[in-house]
N, C-alpha and C positions, 0 to 999 in steps of 0.2 A: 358665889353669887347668892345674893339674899332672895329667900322666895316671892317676895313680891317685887323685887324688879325686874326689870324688862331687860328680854334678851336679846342680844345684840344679834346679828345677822353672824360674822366672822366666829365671834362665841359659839352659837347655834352650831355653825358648821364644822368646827374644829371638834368638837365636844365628841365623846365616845357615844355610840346607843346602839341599841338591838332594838331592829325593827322584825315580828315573827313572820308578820306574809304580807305581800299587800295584793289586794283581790280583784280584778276587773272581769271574770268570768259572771254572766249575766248580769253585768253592769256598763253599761256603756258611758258613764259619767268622766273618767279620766280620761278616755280615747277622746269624746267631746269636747272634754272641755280644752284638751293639750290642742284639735283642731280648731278649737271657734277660735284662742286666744293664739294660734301660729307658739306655742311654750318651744324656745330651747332644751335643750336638755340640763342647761345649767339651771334656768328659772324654773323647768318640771321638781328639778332634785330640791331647789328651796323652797318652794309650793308644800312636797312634801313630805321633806323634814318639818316647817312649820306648824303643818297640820297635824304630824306625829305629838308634835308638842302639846299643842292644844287639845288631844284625845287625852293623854298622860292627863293635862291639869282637868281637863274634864272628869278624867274617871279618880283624879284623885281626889275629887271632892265632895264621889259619893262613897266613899275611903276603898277602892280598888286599887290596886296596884295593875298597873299594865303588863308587869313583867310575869303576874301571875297566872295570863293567860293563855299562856303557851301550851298548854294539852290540850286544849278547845281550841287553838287554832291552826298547829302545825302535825299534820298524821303523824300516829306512832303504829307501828305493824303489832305492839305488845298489847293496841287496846283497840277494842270491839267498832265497829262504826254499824249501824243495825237499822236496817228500813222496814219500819210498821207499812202493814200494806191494808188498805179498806176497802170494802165497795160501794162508793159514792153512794150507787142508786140505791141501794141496801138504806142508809144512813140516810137519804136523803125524806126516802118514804115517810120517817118518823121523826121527822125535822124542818117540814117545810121546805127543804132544800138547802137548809142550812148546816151540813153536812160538817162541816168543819167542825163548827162548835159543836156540834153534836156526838163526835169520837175524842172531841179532847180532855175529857176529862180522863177517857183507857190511857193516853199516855202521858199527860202530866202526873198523874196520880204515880207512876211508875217511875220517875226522873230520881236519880238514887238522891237518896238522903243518909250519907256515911255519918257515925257521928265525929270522927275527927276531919278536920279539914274542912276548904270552901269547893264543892265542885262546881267545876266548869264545863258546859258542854256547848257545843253550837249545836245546834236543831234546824232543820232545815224542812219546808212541806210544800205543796202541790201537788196539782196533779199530772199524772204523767204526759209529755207533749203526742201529738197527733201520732202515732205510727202504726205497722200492720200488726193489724190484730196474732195472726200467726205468729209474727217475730216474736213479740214482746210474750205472748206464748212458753216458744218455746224459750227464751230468757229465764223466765220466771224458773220454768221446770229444771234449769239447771242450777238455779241459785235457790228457790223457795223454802222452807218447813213450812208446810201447810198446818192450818189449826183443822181447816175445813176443805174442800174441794172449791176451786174456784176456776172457772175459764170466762178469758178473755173476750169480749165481746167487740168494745172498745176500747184502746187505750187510754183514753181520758176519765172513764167509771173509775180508775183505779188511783186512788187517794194515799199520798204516800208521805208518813214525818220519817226523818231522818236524824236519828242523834250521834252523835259523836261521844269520843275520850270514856268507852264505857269497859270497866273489869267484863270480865266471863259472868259473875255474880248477879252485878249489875245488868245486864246485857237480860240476862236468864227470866228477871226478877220484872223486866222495864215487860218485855214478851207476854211473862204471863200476867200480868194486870191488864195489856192490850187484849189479851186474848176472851177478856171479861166481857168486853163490846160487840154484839151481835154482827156487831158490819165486817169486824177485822175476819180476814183469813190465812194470813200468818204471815212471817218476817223472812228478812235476806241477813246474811251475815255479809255485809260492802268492806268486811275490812279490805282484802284483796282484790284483785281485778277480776271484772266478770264483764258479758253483755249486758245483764240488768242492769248492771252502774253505771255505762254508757248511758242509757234510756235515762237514766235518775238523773246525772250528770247535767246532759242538756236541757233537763223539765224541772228540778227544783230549786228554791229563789230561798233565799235567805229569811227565816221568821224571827230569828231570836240568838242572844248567847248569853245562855242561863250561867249567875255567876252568882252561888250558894240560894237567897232566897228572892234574887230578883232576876228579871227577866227585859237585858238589855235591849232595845229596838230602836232599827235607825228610824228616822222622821224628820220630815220636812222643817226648816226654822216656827218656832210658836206652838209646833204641833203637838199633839198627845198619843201616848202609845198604845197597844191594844187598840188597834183601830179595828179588828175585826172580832172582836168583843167575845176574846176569850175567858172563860170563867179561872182567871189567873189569883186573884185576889180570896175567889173562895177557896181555893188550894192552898190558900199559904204563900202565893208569890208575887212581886210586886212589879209591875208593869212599870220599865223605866227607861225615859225618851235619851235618846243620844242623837246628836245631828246626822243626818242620813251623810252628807259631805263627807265627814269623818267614822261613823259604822264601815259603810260598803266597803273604803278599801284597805281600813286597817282591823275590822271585824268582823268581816265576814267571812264564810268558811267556804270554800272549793271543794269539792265532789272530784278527787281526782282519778282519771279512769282516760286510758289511751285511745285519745283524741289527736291524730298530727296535724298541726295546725292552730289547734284551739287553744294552745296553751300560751301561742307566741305574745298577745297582747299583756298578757299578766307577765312574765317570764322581761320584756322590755322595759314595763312599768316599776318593776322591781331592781331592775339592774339599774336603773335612771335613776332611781332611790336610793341605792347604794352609792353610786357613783355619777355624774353624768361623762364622764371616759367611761364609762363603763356599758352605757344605754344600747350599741352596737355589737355587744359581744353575746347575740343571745345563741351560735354554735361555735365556741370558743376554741382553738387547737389547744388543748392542755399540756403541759411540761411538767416533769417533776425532777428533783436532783436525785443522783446516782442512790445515795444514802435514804430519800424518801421509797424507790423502789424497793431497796431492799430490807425498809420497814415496812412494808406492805407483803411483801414475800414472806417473813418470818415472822413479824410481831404479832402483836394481838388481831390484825385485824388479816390474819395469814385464812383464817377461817372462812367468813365472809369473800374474801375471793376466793376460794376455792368455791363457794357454793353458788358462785354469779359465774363458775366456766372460765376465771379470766388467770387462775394463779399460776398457766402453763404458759401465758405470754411474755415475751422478752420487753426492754422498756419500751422502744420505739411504739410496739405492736400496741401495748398496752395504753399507750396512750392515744391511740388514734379510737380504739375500743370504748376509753371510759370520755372520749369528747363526744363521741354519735350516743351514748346514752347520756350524760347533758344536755344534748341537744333536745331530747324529746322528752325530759325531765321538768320537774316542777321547780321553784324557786323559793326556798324559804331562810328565815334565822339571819337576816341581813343584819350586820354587825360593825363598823368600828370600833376596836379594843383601845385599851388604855397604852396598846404599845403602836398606834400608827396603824395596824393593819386591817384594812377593808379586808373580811369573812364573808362567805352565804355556801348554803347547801343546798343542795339536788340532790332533791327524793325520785329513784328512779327504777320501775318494774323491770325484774331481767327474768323470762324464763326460763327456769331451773332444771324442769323434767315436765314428761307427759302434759302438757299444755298449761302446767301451773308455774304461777310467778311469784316471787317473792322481793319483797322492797328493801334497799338498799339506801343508804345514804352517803351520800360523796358531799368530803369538805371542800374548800374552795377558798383559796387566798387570790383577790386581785391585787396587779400591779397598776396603780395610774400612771407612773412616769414609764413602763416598759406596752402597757397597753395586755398585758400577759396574764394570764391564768394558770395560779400553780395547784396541783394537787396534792391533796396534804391529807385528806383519811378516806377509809371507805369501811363502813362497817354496815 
């Protein structure tokens, strides 16, 4: 197909692609929009596939590749996820109240600058939503590295950016520049699961997904980005509109953190996208063949279940095991391969020991013609 003709509907759908997330947590724009227009699930999944298309030739013509964005969109347990923490009123004293711009320059100026490669990060900020002061308290004291002493008065003084896809290096490097700004009193390490990342989870909104020296943001049609007139440009980085329709739900970034329930509209959205047989199957009974178990038992990924508690269960058992942790899992790497078969994975917390968890990822092959969910890795 030549790149400037127009793509057929059957083409479209037939065609192979990897979709990495698509995101309706703190966005109610799909949920809307599938209830104002009554969407099937046949016309959701061509909605958006289409849209996927149009992000693709959108980002291809500020010469991004979509497929390069996969560490900045889908968590890796190998790389850092890091919450700068402020104190508004600190910040705002010497700011007019304008407190935002007034800490951003502690952590833009820290956003790594590797010299090989283009990095990618989603960044995430706000403030934290309404809750009790004690809670969020004692959150902090189990998750914090304090720079400074800080308690909690209210929970909304407390001013939080969030980056992703970051080395130990990086992570280390992004900390001590924040730590330059009077207001910061120090960071969370969110790569795993805590209480603070609940709190974060449900209070921060998507700002940006920085990709080498620009700094993507979704917006309304006509609009301009940097609407809150971050000193972006005097850093070095370039403030660059993408249609808010197409940002939210294939650029934006999830704060993953066990919430039951909260996951189900993203998690259907996704499955609808893959497939629409598929839009129902958000706790699936998984099956695997004889020969999949016992490459799970022995092969490479013999490790990994042993360290999820699951490598003593027989087949039946274990499959009933790894469907309830799908179920409360995330949905990402939505895929049709060159050979026919609809992929997507679930990323999914299991505790390991003394109330810590470690993330996990299960492959996942659907059948459309069986309605059936096979399992095929778990590492």
């Amino acid at each position: 197909m030549a790149a400037d003709s127009p793509t057929m509907w059957d083409e479209l759908l037939a065609g192979p692609f990897n979709i990495h997330s698509v995101t309706t947590h703190n966005n109610l724009l799909l949920a809307a929009m599938r209830d104002r227009f009554n969407l099937t699930n046949g016309a959701f999944h061509r909605m958006m596939r289409a849209d996927h298309l149009r992000l693709s030739h959108a980002l291809d013509e500020l010469g991004i590749a979509y497929s390069s964005l996969t560490k900045a969109l889908i968590p890796d347990h190998r790389r850092r996820e890091i919450a700068l923490l402020f104190d508004s009123q600190a910040a705002s004293l010497s700011s007019n109240g304008f407190y935002a711009i007034d800490v951003a320059e502690a952590w833009l100026s820290g956003l790594p600058r590797p010299r090989k490669g283009v990095p990618v990060n989603s960044i995430l900020r706000g403030d934290l939503l309404h809750a009790p002061a004690d809670k969020v308290q004692a959150a902090m004291e189990k998750s914090v590295v304090y720079h400074r002493s800080y308690r909690v008065t209210y929970a909304q003084l407390v001013y939080c950016v969030y980056v992703t896809n970051l080395s130990k290096e990086q992570a280390e490097s992004l900390t001590s520049t924040a730590a330059e700004h009077p207001a910061y009193f120090g960071y969370a390490d969110c790569t795993g699961r805590s209480i603070l990342k609940t709190h974060l989870a449900l209070s921060l909104m998507n700002s940006g997904l920085r990709v080498g020296d620009m700094i993507l943001e979704g917006v309304c049609v006509d609009g301009e980005p940097n609407g809150a007139g971050l000193p972006f440009e005097a850093l070095g980085f370039t403030p660059t509109a993408v249609i808010d329709m197409l940002f939210m739900p294939f650029l934006g970034y999830r704060i993953n953190s066990h919430l039951t329930g909260q996951n189900r509209e993203d998690n259907r959205s996704a499955l609808a996208t893959l497939s629409p047989d598929a839009a129902h199957l958000e706790s699936p009974d998984l099956w695997m063949t004889p020969g999949r178990y016992g490459y799970l038992q022995d092969g490479k990924h013999r490790d990994s279940m042993e360290q999820a508690g699951l490598l003593h269960l027989n087949q039946p058992a274990l499959e009933v095991a790894v469907s309830k942790l799908v179920a409360q899992g995330y949905l990402y790497n939505l895929r049709l391969d060159a050979y026919g078969n609809l992929l997507y994975t679930a990323l999914v917390d299991v505790e390991v020991e003394d109330g810590r968890y470690q993330t996990f990822t299960i492959g996942l092959r659907f059948n459309p013609e069986s309605k059936r969910v096979e399992l095929m890795t778990f590492f």
